[in-house]
Backbone as JSON Lines, residues from 0, in Angstrom:
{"i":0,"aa":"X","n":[12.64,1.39,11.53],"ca":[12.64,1.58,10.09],"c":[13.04,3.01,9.77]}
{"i":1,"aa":"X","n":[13.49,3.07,8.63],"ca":[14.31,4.44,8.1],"c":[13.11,5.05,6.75]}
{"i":2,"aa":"X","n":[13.13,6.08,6.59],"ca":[12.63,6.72,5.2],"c":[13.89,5.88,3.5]}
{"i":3,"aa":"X","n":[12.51,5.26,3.0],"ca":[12.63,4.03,1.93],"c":[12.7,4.59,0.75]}
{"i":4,"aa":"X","n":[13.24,5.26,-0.7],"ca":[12.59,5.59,-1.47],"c":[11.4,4.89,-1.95]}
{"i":5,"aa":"X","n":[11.79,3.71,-2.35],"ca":[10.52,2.91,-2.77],"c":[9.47,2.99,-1.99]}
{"i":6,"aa":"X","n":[9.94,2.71,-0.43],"ca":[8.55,2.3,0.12],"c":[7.51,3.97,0.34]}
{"i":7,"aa":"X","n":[8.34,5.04,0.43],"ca":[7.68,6.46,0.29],"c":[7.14,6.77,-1.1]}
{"i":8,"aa":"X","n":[7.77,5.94,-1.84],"ca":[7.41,5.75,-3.76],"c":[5.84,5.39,-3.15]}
{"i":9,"aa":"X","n":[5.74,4.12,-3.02],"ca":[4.33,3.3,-2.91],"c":[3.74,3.94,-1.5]}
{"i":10,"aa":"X","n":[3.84,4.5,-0.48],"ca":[2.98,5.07,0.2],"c":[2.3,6.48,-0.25]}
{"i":11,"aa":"X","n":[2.98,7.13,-1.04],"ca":[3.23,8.49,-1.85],"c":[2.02,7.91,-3.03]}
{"i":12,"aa":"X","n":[1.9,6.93,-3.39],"ca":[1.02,6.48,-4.69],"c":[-0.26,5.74,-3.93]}
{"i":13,"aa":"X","n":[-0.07,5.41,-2.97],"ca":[-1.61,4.59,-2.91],"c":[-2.1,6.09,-2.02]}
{"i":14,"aa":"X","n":[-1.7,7.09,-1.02],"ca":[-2.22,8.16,-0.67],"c":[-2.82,8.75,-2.06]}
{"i":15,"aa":"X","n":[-1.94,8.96,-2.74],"ca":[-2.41,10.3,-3.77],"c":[-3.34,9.52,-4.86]}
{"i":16,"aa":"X","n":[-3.58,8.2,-4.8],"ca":[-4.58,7.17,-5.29],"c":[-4.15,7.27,-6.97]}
{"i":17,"aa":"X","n":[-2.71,7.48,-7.0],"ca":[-2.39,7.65,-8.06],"c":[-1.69,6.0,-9.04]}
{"i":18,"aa":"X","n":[-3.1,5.86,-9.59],"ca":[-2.66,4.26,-10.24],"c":[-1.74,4.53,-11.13]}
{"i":19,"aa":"X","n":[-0.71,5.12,-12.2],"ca":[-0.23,5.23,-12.87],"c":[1.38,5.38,-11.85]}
{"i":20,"aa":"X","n":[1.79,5.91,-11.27],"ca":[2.5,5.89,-10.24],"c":[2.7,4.35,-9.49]}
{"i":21,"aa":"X","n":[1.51,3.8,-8.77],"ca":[1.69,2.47,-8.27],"c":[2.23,1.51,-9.32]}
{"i":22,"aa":"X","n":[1.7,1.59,-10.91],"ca":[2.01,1.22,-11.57],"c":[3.23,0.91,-12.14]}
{"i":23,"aa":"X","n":[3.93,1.69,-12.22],"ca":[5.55,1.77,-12.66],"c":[6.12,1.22,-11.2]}
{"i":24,"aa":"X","n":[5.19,1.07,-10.07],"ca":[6.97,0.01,-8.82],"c":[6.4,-0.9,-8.81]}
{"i":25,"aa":"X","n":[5.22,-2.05,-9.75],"ca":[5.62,-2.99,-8.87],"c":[5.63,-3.48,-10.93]}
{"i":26,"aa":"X","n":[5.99,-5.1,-10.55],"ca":[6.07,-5.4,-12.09],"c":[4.66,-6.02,-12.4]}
{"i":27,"aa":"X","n":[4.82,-6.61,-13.84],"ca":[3.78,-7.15,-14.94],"c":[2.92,-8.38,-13.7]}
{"i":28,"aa":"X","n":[3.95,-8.87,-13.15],"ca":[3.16,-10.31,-12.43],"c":[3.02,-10.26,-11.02]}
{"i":29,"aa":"X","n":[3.13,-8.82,-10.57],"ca":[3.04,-8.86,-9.02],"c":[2.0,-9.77,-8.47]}
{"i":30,"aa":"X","n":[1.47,-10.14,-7.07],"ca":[0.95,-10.62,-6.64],"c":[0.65,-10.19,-5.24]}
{"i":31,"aa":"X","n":[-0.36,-9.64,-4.94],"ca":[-0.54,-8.93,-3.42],"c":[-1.72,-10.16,-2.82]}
{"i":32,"aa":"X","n":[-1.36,-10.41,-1.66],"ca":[-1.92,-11.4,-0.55],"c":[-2.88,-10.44,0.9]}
{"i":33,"aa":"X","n":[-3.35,-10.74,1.67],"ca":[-3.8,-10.31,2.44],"c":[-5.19,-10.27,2.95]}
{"i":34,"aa":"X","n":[-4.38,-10.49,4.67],"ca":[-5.84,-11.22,5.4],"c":[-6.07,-9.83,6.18]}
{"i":35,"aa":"X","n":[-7.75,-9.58,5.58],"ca":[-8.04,-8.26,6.03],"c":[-9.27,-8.5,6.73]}
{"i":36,"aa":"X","n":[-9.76,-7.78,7.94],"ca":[-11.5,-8.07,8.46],"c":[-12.89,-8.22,7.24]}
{"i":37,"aa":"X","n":[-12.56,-8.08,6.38],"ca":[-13.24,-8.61,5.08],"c":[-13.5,-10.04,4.59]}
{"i":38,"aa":"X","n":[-12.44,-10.01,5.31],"ca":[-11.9,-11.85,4.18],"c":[-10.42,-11.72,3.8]}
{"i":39,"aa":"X","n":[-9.95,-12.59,3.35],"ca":[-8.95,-12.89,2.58],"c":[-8.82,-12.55,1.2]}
{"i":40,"aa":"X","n":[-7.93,-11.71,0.76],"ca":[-8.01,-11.74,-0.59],"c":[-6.8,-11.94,-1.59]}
{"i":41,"aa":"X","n":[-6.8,-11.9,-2.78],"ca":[-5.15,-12.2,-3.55],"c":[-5.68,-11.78,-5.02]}
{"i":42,"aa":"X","n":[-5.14,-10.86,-5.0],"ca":[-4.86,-10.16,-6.72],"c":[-3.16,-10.83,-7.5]}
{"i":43,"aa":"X","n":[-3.69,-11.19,-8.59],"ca":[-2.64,-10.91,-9.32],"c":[-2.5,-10.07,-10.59]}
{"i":44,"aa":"X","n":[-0.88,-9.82,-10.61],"ca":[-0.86,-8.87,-12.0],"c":[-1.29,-7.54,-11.79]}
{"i":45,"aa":"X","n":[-0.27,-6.95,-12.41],"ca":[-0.15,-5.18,-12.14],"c":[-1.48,-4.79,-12.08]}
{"i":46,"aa":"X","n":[-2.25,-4.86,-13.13],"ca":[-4.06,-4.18,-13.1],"c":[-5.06,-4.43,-12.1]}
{"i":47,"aa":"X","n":[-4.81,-5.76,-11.49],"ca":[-5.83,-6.02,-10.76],"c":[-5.43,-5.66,-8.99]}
{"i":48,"aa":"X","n":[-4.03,-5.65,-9.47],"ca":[-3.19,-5.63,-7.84],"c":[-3.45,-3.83,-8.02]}
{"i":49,"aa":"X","n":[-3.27,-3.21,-8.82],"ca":[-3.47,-1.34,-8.94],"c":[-5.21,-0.85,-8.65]}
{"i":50,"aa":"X","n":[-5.68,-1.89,-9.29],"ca":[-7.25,-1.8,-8.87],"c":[-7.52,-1.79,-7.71]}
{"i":51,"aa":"X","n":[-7.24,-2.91,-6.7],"ca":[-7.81,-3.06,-5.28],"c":[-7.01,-2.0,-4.41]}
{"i":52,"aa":"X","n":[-5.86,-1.8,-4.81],"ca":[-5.29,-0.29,-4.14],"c":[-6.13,0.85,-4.25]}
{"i":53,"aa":"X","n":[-6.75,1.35,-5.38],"ca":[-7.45,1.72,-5.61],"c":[-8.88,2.25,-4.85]}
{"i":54,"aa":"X","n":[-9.64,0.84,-4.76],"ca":[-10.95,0.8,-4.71],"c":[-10.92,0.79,-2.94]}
{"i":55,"aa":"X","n":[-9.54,0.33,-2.61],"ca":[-9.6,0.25,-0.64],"c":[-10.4,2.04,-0.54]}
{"i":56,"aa":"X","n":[-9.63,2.93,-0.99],"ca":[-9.89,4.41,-0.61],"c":[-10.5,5.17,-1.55]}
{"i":57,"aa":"X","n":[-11.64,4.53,-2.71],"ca":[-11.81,5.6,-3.6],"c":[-12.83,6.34,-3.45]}
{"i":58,"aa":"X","n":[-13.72,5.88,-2.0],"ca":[-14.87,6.36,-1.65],"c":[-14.32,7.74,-0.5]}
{"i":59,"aa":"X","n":[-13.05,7.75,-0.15],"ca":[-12.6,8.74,0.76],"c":[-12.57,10.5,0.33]}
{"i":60,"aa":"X","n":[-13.14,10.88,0.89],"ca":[-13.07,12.62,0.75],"c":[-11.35,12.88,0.69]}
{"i":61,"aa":"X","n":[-10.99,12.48,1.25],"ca":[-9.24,12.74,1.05],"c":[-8.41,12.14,1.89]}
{"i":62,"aa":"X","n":[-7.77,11.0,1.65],"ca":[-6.43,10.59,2.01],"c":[-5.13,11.22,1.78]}
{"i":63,"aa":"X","n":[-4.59,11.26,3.17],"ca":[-3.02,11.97,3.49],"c":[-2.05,11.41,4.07]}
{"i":64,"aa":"X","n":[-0.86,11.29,3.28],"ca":[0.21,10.72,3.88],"c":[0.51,11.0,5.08]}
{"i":65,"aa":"X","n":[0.61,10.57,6.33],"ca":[1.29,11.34,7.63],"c":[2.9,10.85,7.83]}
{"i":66,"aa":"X","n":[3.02,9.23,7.29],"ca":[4.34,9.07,7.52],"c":[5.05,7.48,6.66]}
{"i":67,"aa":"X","n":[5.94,7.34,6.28],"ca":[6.47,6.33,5.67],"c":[7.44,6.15,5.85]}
{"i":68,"aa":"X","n":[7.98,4.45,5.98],"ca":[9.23,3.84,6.11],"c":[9.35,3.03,5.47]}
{"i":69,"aa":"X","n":[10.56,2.21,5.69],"ca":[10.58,1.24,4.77],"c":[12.14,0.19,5.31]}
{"i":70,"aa":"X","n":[12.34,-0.71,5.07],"ca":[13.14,-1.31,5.59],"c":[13.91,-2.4,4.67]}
{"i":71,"aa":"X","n":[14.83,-2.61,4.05],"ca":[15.79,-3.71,3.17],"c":[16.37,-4.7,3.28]}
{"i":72,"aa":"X","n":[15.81,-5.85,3.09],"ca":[16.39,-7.31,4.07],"c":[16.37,-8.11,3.37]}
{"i":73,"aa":"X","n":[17.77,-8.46,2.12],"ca":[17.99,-8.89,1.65],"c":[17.14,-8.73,0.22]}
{"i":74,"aa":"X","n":[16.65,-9.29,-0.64],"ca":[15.02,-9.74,-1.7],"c":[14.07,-9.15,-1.33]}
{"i":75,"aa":"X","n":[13.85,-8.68,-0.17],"ca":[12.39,-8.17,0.72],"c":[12.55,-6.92,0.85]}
{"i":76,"aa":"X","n":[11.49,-5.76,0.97],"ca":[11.48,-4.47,1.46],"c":[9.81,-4.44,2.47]}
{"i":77,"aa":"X","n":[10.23,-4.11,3.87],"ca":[9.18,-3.82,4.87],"c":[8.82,-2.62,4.53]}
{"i":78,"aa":"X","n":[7.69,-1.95,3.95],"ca":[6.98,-1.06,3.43],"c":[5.92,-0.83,4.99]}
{"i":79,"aa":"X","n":[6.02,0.28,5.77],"ca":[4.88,0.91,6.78],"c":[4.7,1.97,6.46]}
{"i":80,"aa":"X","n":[3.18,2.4,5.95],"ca":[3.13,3.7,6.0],"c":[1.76,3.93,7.39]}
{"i":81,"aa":"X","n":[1.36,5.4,7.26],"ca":[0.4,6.0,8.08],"c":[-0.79,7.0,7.52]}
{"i":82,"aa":"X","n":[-2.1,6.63,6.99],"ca":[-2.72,7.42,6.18],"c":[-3.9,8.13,6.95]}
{"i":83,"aa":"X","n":[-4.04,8.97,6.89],"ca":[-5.42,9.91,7.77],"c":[-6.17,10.07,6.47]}
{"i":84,"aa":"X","n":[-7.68,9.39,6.75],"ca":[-8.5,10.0,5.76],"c":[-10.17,10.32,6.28]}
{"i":85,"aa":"X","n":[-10.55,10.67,5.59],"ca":[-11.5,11.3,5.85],"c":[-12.99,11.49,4.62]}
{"i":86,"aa":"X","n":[-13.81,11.33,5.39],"ca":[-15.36,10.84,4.43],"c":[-16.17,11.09,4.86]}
{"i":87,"aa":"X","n":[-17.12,12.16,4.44],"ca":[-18.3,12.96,5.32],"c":[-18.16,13.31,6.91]}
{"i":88,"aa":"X","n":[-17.35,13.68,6.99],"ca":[-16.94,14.46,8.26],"c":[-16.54,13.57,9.36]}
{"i":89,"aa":"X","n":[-16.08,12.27,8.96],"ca":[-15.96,11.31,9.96],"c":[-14.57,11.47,9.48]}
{"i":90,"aa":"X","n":[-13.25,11.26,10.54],"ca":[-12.06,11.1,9.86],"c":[-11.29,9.65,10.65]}
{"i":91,"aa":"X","n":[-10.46,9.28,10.02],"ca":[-9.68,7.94,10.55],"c":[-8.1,7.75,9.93]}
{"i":92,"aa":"X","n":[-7.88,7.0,11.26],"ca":[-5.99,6.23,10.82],"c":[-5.82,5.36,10.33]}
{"i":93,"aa":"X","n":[-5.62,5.03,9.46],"ca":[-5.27,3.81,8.9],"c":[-3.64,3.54,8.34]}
{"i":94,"aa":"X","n":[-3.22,2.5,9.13],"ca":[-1.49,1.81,8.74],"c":[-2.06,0.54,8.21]}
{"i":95,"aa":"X","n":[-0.49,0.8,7.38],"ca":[-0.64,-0.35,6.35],"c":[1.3,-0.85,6.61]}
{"i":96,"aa":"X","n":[1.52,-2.38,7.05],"ca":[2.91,-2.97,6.86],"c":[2.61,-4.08,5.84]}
{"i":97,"aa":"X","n":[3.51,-4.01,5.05],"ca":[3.64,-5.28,4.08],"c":[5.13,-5.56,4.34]}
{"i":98,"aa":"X","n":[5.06,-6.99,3.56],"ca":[6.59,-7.42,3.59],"c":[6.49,-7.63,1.73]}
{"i":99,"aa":"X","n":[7.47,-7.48,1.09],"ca":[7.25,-7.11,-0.45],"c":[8.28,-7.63,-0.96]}
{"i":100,"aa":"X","n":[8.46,-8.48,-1.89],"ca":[9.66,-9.35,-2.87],"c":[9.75,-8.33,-3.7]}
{"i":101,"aa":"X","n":[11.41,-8.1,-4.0],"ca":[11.5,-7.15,-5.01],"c":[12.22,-7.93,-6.05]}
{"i":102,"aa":"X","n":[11.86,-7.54,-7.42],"ca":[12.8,-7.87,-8.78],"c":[12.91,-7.09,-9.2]}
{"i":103,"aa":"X","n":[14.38,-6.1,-9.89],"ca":[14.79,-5.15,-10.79],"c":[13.96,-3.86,-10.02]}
{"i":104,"aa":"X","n":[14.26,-4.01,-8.98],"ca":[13.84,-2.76,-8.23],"c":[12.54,-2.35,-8.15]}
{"i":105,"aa":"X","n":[11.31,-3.23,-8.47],"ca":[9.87,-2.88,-8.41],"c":[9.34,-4.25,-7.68]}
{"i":106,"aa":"X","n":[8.2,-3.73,-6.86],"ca":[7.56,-5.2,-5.96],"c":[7.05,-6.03,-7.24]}
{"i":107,"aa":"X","n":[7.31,-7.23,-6.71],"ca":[7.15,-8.22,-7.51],"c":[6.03,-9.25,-6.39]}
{"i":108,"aa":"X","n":[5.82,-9.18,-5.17],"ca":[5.16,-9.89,-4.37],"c":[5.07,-8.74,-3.46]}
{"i":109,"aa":"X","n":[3.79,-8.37,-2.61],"ca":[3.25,-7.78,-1.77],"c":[2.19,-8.38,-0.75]}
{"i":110,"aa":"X","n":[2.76,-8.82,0.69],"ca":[1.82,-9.41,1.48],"c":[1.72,-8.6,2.55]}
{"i":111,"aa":"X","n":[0.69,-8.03,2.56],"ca":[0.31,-7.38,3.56],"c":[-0.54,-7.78,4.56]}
{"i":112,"aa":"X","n":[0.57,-7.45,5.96],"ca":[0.51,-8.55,6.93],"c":[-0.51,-7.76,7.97]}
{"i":113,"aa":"X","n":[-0.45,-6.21,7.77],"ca":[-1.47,-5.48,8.75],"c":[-1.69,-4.28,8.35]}
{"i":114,"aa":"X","n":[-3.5,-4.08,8.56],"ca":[-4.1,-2.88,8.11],"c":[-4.99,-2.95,9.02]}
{"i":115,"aa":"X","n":[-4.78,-1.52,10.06],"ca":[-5.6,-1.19,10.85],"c":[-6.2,0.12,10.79]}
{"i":116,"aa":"X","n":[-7.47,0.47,11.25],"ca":[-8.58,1.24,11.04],"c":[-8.44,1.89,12.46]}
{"i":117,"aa":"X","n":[-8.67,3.19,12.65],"ca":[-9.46,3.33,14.08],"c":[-9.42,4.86,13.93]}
{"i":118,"aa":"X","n":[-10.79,5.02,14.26],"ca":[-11.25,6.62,13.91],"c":[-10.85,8.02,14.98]}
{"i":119,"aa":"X","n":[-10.49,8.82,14.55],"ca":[-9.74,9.94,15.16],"c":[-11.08,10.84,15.53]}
């Protein structure tokens, strides 16, 4: 994978936990999927899909971008980023790959196929 604008757009916005930012790439009816050690879950629609982005890291002392790609295949963009964060002195890695439907240049579908944890 190569450096994405978009997909450094949306790794650049869920690091800096900036909902107004996530907001403007994906559209009105997005839909994010994903089977996480939690459970399964599925948001739809910009607010609720900007919320759970959100609420994954809002308990974190500080999340940092370390690295983003992104990949263009046809309708689809492979979005991987790499986030280091950190919460009462414990710190951790966490990657995130989705595969993402695009319309008019903003995700319109986001399934994120892997999010892994493991503490540094």
């Amino acid at each position: 994978m190569n450096p994405h604008p978009l997909a450094t757009a949306i790794a650049a916005a869920v690091a800096g936990r900036d909902s107004i930012q996530l907001a403007t790439a994906v559209t009105d009816t997005v839909r994010l999927r994903a089977l996480l050690p939690g459970g399964p879950i599925e948001e739809h629609g910009r607010d609720a899909v900007v919320a759970r982005f959100g609420r994954w890291f809002a308990d974190m002392d500080s999340v940092d971008l370390v690295e983003s790609a992104g990949e263009a295949v046809a309708d689809r963009l492979l979005i991987h980023y790499r986030l280091d964060l950190a919460q009462r002195g414990s710190r951790w890695a966490c990657t995130q790959t989705s595969v993402c439907k695009l319309a008019g240049g903003r995700l319109a579908t986001i399934d994120l196929l892997c999010s892994g944890f493991r503490e540094i």
